[in-house]
C-alpha positions as CSV (number, residue, x, y, z in Angstrom):
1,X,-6.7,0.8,-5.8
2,X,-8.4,-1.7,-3.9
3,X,-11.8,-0.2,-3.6
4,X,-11.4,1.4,-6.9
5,X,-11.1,-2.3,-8.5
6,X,-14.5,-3.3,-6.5
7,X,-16.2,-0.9,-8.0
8,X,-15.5,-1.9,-11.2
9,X,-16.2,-5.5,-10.2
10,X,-19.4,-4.6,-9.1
11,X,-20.5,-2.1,-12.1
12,X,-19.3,-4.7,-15.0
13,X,-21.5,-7.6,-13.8
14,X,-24.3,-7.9,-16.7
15,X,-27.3,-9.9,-17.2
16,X,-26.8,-13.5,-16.8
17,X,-29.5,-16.1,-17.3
18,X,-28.1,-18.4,-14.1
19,X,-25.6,-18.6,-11.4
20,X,-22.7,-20.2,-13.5
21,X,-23.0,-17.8,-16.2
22,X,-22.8,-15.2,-13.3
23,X,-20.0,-16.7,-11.8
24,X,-18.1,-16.7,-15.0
25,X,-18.6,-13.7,-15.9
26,X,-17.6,-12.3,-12.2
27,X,-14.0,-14.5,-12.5
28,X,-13.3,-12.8,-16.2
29,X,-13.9,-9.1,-14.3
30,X,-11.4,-10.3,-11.3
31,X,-8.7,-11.5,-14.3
32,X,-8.9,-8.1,-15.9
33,X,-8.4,-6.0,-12.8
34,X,-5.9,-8.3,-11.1
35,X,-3.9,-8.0,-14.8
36,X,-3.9,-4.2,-14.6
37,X,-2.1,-4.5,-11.0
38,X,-0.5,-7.9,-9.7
39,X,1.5,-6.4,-7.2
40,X,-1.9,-5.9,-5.2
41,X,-2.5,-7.9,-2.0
42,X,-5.1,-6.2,-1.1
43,X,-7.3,-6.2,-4.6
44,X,-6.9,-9.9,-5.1
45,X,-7.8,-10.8,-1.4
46,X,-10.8,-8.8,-1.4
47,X,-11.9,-10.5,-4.8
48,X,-11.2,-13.5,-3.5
49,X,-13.8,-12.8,-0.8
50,X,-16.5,-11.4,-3.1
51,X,-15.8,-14.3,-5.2
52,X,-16.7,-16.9,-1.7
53,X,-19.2,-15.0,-1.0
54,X,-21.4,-15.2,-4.2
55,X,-20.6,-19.1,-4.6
56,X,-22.3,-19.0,-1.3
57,X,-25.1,-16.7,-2.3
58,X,-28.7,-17.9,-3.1
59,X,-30.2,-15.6,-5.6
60,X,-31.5,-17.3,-8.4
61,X,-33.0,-14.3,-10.7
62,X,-30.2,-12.1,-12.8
63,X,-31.6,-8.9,-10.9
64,X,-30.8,-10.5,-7.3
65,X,-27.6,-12.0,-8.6
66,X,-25.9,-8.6,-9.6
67,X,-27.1,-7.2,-6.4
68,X,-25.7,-10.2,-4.6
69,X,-22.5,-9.5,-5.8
70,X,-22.5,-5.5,-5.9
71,X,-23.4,-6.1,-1.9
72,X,-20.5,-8.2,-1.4
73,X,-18.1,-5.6,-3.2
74,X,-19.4,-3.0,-0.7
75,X,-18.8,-5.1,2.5
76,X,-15.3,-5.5,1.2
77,X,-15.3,-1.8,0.6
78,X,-16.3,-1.3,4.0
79,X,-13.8,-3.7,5.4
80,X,-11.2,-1.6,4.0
81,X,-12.4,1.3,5.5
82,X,-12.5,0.2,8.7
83,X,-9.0,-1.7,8.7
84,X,-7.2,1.1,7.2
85,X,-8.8,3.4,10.1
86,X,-7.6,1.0,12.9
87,X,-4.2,1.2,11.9
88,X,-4.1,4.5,11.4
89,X,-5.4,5.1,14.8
90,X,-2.7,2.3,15.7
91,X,-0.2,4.1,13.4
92,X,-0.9,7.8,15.5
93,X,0.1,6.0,18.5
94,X,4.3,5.3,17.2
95,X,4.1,9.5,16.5
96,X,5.3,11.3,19.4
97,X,6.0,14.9,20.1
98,X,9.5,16.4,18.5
99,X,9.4,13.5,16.2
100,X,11.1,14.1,12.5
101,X,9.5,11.1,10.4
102,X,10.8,10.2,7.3
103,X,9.1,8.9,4.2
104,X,9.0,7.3,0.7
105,X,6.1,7.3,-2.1
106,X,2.6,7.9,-0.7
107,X,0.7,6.4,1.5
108,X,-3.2,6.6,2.2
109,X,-3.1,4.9,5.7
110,X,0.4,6.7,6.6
111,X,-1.7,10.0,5.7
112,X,-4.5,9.0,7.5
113,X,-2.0,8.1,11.0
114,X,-0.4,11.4,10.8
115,X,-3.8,13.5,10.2
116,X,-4.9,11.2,13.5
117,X,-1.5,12.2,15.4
118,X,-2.3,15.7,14.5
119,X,-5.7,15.8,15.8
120,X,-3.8,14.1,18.7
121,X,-2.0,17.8,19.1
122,X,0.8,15.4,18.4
123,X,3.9,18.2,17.4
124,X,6.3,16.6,14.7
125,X,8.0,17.2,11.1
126,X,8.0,15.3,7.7
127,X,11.0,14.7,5.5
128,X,9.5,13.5,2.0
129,X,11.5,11.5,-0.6
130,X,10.6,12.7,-4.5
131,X,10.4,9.0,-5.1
132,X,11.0,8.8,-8.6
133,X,10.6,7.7,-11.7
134,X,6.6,9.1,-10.9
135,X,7.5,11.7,-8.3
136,X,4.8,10.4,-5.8
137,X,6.4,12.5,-2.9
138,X,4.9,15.4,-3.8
139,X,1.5,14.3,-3.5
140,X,2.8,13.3,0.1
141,X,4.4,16.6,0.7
142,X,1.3,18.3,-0.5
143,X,-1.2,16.8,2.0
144,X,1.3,17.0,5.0
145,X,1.7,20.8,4.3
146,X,-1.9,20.5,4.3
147,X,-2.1,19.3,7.8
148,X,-0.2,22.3,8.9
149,X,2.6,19.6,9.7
150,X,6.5,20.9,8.5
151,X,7.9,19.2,5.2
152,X,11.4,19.0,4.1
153,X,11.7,17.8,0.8
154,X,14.6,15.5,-1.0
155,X,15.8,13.6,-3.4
156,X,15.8,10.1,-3.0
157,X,19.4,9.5,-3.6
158,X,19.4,12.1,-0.4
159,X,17.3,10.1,2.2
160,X,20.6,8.7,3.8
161,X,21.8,12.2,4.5
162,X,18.7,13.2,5.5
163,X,18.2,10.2,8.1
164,X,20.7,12.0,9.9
165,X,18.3,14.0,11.5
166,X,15.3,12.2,11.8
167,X,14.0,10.4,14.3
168,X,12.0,7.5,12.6
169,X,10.9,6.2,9.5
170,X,7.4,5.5,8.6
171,X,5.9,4.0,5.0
172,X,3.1,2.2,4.1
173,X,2.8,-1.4,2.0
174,X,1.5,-3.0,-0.9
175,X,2.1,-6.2,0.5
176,X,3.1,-8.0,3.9
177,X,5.2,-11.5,3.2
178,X,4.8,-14.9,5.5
179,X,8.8,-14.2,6.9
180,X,7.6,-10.1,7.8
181,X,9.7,-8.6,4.6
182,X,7.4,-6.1,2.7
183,X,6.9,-5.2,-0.3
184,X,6.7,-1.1,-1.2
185,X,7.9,1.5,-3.8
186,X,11.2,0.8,-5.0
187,X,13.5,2.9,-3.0
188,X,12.1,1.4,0.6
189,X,14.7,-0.9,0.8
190,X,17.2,1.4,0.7
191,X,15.5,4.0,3.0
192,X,15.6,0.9,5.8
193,X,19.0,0.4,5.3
194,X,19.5,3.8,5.6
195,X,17.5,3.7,9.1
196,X,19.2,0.4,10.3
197,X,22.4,2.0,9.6
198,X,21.8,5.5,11.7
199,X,19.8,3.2,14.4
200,X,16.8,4.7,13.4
201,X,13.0,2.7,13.8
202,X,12.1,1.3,10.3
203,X,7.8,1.6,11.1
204,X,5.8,0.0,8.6
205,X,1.6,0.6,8.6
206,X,-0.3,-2.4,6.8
207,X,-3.6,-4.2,6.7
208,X,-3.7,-7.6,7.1
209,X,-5.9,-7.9,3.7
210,X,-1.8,-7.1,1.9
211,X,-0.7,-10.2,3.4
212,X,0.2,-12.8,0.5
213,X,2.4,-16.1,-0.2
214,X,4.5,-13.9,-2.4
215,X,4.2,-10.7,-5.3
216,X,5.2,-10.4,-8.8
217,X,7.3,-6.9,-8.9
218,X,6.1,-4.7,-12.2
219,X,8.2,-3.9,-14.5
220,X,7.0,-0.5,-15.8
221,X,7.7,1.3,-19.2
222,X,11.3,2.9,-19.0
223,X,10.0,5.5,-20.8
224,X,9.3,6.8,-17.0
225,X,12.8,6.7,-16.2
226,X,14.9,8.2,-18.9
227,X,13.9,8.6,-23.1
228,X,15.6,4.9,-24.4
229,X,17.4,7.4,-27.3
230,X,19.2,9.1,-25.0
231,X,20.9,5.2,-23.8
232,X,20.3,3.7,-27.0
233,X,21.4,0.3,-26.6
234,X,21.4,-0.1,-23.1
235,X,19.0,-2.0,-21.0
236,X,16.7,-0.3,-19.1
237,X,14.9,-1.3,-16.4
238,X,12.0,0.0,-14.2
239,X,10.6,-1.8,-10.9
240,X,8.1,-0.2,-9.4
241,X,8.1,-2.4,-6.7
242,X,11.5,-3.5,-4.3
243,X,11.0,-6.2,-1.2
244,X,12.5,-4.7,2.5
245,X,14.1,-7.9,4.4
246,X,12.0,-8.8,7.7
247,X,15.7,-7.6,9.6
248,X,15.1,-4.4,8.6
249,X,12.0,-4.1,9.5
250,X,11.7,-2.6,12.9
251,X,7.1,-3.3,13.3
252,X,4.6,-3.7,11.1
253,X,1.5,-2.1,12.4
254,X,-1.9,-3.7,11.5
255,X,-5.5,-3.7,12.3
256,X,-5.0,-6.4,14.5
257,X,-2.0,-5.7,16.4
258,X,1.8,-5.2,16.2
259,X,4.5,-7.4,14.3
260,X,7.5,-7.5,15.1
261,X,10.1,-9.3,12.1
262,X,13.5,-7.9,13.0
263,X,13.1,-9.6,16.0
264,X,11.7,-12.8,15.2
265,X,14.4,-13.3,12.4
266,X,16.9,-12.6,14.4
């Protein structure tokens, strides 16, 4: 999503007469992507840097303005890349053989660690949640199969009984709080209480570029969970997003090292 809203930073810039008009326009294209996903870290902090970047930027004509900016969009692209290949590399590392790794919703950099463990001739299994209301575990379960790696597949209202047998639990982030709590698809939460309860390691992969003061959690339509005629009258509600407490939180692996919450907020 991160990259993805770049690109459209980059690609909406139009002509502009001088560097006011530019930077105007460049803050309107940040307000519309950052609307279409606030629970993004990652987006608004690499905006934020694009945005620096051009205020410090020299071009005067509208031709080497918009390639001032479209430049700084791609450096942030890059970053990404790079960051997100570190901890992967990083992530590869907690994989051992005989492992059985359980996870929630889908994860790009989780993908990434476990295609890196593989080409590690690391030996270990997958158990995917479903994660609904949007079923994003079977996008996960898809590219694991794809890796030649095992996949059991559950419900989520199943992951406690299927901590029983694994060995670790592994997500991804959207976004890394100041106290070490994180911020991921509703249903993490419960999968680390499920792991704290079996004495299982709650691992969690994330770039520093997620870290923020705090996140607003999305309410989505409820037309994803069930048809409101069906409950007429009731209230329904939809958060994508839930907020795992730093005690259950076993590491967070970034870029740039290992954190460790649980044991700092103890």
């Amino acid at each position: 999503m991160a990259k993805a809203g770049l690109d459209y930073v980059a690609k909406s810039m139009q002509w502009c007469a001088d560097k006011d008009g530019a930077q105007r326009q460049l803050l309107e294209s940040i307000n519309r992507v950052m609307n279409v996903r606030p629970t993004e870290p990652m987006l608004l902090n690499s905006l934020a840097k694009v945005a620096v970047a051009f205020s410090k930027d020299r071009s005067k004509t509208p031709l080497a303005m918009r390639r001032a900016i479209a430049s700084a969009c791609a450096r942030q692209r890059t970053e990404i890349d790079v960051a997100a290949r570190r901890v992967a590399i990083r992530g590869a590392m907690a994989v051992a053989d005989g492992d059985v790794i359980i996870t929630h919703c889908h994860s790009s950099t989780l993908m990434e660690a476990l295609a890196e463990a593989r080409r590690r001739k690391k030996r270990f299994s997958v158990i995917v949640t479903e994660t609904q209301p949007l079923m994003q575990g079977v996008k996960t379960a898809k590219e694991t199969r794809r890796l030649g790696v095992p996949v059991t597949y559950c419900e989520d209202a199943a992951m406690a009984y299927a901590m029983r047998t694994a060995t670790k639990a592994m997500v991804g982030c959207d976004a890394i709080l100041p106290d070490g709590s994180v911020v991921n698809k509703i249903g993490t939460y419960l999968l680390a209480l499920a792991a704290k309860d079996f004495g299982r390691p709650f691992i969690v992969l994330g770039e520093t570029l997620k870290m923020a003061e705090a996140v607003e959690i999305e309410q989505r339509p409820a037309s994803e969970v069930v048809d409101p005629r069906s409950v007429r009258g009731a209230k329904i509600i939809n958060p994508a997003f839930d907020v795992t407490p730093a005690r259950l939180v076993t590491v967070i692996i970034t870029e740039k090292g290992r954190m460790e919450p649980a044991r700092q907020s103890m």
